[in-house]
C-alpha positions as CSV (number, residue, x, y, z in Angstrom):
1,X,0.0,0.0,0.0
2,X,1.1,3.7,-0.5
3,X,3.7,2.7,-3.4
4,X,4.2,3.1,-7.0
5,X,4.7,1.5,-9.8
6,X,7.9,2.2,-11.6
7,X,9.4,1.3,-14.7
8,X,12.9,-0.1,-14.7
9,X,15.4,0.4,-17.5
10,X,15.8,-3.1,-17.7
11,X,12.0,-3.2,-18.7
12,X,10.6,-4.2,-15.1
13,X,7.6,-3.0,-13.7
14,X,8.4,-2.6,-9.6
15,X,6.5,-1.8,-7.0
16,X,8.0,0.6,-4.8
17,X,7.6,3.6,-2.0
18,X,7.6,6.7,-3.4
19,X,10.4,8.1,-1.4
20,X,12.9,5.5,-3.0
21,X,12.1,6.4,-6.4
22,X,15.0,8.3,-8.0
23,X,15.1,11.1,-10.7
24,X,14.4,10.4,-13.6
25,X,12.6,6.9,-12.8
26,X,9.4,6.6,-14.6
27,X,6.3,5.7,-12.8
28,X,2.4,4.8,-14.1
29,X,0.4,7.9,-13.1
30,X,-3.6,8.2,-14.0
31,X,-6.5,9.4,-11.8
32,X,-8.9,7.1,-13.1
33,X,-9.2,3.9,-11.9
34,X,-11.2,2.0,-15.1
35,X,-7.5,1.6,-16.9
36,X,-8.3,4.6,-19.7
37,X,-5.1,6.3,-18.1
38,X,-3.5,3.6,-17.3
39,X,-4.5,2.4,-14.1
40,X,-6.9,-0.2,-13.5
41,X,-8.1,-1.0,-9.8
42,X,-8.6,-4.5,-9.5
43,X,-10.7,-5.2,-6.3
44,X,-11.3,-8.9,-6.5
45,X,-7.2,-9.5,-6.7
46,X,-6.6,-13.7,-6.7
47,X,-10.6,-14.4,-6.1
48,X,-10.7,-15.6,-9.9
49,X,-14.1,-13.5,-10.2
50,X,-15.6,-13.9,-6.8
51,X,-17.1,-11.7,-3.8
52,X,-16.0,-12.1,-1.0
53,X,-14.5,-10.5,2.6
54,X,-11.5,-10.2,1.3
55,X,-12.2,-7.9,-1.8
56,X,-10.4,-4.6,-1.2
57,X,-12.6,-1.6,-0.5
58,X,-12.3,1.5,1.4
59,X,-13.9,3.0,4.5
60,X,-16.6,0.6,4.4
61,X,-15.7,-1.9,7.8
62,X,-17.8,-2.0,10.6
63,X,-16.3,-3.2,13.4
64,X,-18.4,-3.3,17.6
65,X,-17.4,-4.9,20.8
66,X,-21.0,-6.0,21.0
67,X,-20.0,-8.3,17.7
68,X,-18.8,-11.7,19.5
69,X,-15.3,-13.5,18.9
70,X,-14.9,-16.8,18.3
71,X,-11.7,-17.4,19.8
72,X,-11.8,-21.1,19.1
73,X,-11.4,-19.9,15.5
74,X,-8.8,-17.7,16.1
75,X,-6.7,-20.3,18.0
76,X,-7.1,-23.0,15.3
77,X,-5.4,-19.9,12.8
78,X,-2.8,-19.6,14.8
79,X,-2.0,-23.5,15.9
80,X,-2.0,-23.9,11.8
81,X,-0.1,-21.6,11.0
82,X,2.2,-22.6,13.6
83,X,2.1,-26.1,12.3
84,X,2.8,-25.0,8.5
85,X,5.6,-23.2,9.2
86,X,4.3,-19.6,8.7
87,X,6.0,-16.4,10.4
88,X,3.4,-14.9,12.6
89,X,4.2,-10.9,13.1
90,X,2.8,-9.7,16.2
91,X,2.8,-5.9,16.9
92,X,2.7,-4.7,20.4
93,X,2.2,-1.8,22.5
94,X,2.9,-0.9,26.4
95,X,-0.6,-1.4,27.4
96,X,0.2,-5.2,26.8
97,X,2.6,-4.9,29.7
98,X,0.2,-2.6,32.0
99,X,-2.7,-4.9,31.2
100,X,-0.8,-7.8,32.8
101,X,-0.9,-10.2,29.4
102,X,2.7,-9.6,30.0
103,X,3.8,-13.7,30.7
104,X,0.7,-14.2,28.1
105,X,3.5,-12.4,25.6
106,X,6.6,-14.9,26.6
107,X,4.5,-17.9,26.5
108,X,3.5,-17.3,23.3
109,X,6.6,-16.7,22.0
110,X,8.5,-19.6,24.2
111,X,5.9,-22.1,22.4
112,X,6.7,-20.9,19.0
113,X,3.7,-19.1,18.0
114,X,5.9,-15.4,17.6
115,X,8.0,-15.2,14.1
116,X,8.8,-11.6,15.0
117,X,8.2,-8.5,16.8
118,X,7.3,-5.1,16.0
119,X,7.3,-2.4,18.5
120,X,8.2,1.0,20.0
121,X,11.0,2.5,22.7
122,X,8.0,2.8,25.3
123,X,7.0,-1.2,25.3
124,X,10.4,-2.4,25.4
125,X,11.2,-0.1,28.2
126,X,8.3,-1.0,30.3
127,X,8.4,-4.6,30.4
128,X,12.4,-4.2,31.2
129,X,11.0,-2.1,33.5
130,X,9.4,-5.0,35.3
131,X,12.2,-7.1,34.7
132,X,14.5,-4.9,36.8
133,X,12.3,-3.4,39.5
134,X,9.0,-5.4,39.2
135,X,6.9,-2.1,38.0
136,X,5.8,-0.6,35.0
137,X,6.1,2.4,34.4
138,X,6.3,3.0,38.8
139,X,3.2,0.9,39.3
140,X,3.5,-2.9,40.4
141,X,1.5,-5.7,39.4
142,X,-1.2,-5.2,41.7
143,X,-2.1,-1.3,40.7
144,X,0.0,-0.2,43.2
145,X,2.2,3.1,43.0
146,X,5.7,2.7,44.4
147,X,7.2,5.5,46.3
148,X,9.8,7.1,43.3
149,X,8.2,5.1,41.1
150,X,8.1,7.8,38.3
151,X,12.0,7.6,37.8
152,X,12.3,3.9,37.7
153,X,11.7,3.6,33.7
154,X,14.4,6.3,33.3
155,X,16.7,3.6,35.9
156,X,15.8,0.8,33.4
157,X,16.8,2.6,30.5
158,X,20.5,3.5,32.0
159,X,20.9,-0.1,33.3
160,X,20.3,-1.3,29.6
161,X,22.6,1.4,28.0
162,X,25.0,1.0,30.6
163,X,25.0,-3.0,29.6
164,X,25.0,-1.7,26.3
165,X,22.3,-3.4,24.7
166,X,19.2,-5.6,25.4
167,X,21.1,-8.5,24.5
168,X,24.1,-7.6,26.8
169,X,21.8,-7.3,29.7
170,X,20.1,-10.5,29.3
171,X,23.0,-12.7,28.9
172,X,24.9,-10.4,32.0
173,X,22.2,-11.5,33.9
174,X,20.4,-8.6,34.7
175,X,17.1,-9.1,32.4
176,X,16.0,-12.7,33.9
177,X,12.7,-12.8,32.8
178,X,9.9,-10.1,30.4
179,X,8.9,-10.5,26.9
180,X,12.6,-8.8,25.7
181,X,13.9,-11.7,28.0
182,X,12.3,-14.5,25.7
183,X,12.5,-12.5,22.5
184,X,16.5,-12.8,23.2
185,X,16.8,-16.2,24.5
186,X,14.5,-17.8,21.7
187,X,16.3,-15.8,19.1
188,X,13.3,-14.1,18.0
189,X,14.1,-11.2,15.4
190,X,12.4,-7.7,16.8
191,X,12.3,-3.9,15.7
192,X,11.9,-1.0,17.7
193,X,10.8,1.8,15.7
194,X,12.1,5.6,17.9
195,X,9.6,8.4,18.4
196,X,10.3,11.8,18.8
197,X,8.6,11.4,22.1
198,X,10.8,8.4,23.1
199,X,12.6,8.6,26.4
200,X,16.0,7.5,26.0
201,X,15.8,5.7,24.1
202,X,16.9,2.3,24.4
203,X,20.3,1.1,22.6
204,X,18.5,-0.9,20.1
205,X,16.0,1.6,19.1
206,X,16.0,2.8,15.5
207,X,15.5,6.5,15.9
208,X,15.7,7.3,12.3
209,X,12.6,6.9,11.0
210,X,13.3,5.6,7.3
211,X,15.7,3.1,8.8
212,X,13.2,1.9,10.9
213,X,10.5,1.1,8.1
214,X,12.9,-0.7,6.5
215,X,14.1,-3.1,9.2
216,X,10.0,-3.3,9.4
217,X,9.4,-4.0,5.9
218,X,12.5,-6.4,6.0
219,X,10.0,-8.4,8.1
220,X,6.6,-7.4,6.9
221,X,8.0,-8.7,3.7
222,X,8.3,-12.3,5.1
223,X,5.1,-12.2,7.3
224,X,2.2,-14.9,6.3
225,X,-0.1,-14.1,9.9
226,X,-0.2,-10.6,11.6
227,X,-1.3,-9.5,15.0
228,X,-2.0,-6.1,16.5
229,X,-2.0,-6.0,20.1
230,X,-3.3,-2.2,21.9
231,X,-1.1,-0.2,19.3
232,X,-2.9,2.6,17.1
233,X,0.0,3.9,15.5
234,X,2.3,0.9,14.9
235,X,-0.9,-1.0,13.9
236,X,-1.5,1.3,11.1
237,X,2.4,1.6,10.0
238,X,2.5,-2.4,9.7
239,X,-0.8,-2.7,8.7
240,X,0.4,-0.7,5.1
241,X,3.7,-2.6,4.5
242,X,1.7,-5.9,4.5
243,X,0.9,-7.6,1.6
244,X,-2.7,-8.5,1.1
245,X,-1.8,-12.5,0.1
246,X,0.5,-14.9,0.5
247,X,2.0,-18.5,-0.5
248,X,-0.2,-21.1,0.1
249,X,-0.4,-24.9,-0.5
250,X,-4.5,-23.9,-2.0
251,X,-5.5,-24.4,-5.7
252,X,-4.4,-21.0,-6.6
253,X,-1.3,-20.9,-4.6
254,X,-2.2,-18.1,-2.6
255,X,-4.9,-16.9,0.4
256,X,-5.0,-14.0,2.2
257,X,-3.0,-12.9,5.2
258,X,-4.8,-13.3,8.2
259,X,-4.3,-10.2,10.3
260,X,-6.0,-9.6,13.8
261,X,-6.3,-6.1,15.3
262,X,-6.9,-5.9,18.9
263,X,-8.2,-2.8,21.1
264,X,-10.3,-1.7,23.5
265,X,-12.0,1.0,20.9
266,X,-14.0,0.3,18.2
267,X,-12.0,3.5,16.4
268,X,-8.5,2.4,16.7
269,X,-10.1,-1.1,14.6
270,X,-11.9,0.6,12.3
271,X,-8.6,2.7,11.0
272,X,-6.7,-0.1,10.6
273,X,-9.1,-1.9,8.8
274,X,-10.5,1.3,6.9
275,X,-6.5,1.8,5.5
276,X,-6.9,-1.1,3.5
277,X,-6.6,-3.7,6.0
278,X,-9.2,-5.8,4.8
279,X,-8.6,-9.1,5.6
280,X,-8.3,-8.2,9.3
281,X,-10.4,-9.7,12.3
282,X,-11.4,-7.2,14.6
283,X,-11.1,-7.8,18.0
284,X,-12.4,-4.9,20.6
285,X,-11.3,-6.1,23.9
286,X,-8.8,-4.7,26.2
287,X,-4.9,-6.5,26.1
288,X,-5.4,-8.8,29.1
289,X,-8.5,-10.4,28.2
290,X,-7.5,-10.9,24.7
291,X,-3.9,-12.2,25.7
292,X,-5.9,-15.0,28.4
293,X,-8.7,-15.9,26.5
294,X,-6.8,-16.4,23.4
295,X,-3.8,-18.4,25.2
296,X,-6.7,-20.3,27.5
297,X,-8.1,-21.4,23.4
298,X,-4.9,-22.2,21.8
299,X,-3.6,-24.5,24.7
300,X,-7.1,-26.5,24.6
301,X,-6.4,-26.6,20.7
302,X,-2.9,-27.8,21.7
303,X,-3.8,-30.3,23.5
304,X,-6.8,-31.6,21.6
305,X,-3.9,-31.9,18.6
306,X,-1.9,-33.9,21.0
307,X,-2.3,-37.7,21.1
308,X,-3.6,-39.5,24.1
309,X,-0.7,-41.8,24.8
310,X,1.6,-38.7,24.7
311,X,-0.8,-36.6,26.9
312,X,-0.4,-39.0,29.8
């Protein structure tokens, strides 16, 4: 989404964002979209003439936490995928480590089910946060404020730089545990896109901005299963870069990329899915309940998979 076509002197068509395209490159222009310019939208993309879901259109989801979800659905998509060898992208933000789905997060990713991780400065802090001092963000697990509790992320972030990278920390010994904690020991590939807001920021934090998207699209570029977890911005960013199908052992060779937006407003869903997101399950939940309930389903699924003589 958001590129161009350009046309290559050796005769290639390429798709590509319009800040790498170089003077002189040319590039199909035309306002219509019925091909008498040049451009033709083609909404029903690999459906081979059908309707369906998955047909691209704008600004026309509808998305309401009164809609229910069938998580028993959701964890068969992701025990498959698992299963098939697919790199699942999950994109997370710090209310994941507020809402306590925090050892939700490492489970998922010690059992195999996280091919990558897409963030910002603030969640990595925060769950090193807890690592170190047990708080995020100066409030413990239980809701609890802890007397200079508002300098504590600022401590975390030193300790890291002073270790001089995530990685450094966690092998010295001083990260034992946290999402970053598994991410490292399970050699699980992240990126942490900077803000100008960002305190700090952390070591490993990408603070230049066109660097960043393309560590992200380094990985958005392999992704077959996407998940959004309480993360508007990020959400959106990611949500572009994907592409709208994938390989697939089906009669045509390809299906869509399943992608699964989570949040606690209907709004923050219904941008990601009105930006062209369209094969997107919306979720409108808060972090925790979405992180249990979804781990609670994929372990049953788990274990229904698993043979009786082996579950004994």
């Amino acid at each position: 989404m958001d590129c161009v076509v350009a046309f290559r002197p050796t005769g290639e068509l390429v798709t590509t964002e319009p800040r790498k395209v170089e003077k002189g490159t040319k590039v199909a222009v035309g306002a219509a979209e019925d091909g008498s310019e040049g451009i033709l939208v083609h909404t029903e993309g690999f459906l081979a003439g059908r309707h369906s879901a998955n047909e691209f259109r704008f600004m026309q989801t509808e998305v309401s936490r009164e809609r229910p979800v069938d998580y028993a659905v959701l964890a068969q998509l992701f025990g498959e995928e698992k299963e098939q060898g697919g790199k699942i992208v999950w994109v997370i933000g710090p209310a994941l480590v507020h809402a306590r789905a925090r050892e939700d997060m490492v489970w998922f990713i010690e059992q195999g089910y996280v091919g990558a991780l897409l963030g910002g400065n603030a969640v990595a802090v925060h769950d090193l946060e807890a690592a170190i001092f047990g708080t995020s963000l100066g409030v413990s697990s239980s809701g609890e404020e802890v007397e200079g509790g508002h300098s504590l992320h600022m401590r975390a972030i030193n300790a890291i730089r002073r270790a001089g990278s995530i990685a450094a920390a966690v092998e010295r010994g001083l990260v034992t545990g946290g999402i970053m904690h598994a991410l490292v020991t399970h050699k699980v590939p992240y990126v942490l896109a900077g803000s100008i807001r960002d305190d700090g920021p952390l070591p490993e934090v990408l603070s230049d901005s066109l660097t960043a998207q393309d560590a992200m699209r380094e990985i958005t570029i392999q992704a077959t299963f996407a998940v959004f977890v309480a993360t508007a911005l990020h959400a959106i960013a990611v949500g572009n870069m994907l592409p709208a199908f994938v390989d697939a052992a089906t009669p045509d060779g390809v299906r869509p990329l399943t992608t699964v937006c989570v949040d606690q407003t209907e709004f923050v869903v219904n941008k990601l899915r009105d930006r062209g997101t369209h094969q997107a399950y919306g979720v409108v939940t808060n972090a925790q309940d979405f992180m249990h309930v979804l781990r609670f389903y994929v372990e049953r699924w788990e274990q229904a998979r698993t043979p009786a003589s082996l579950a004994r």
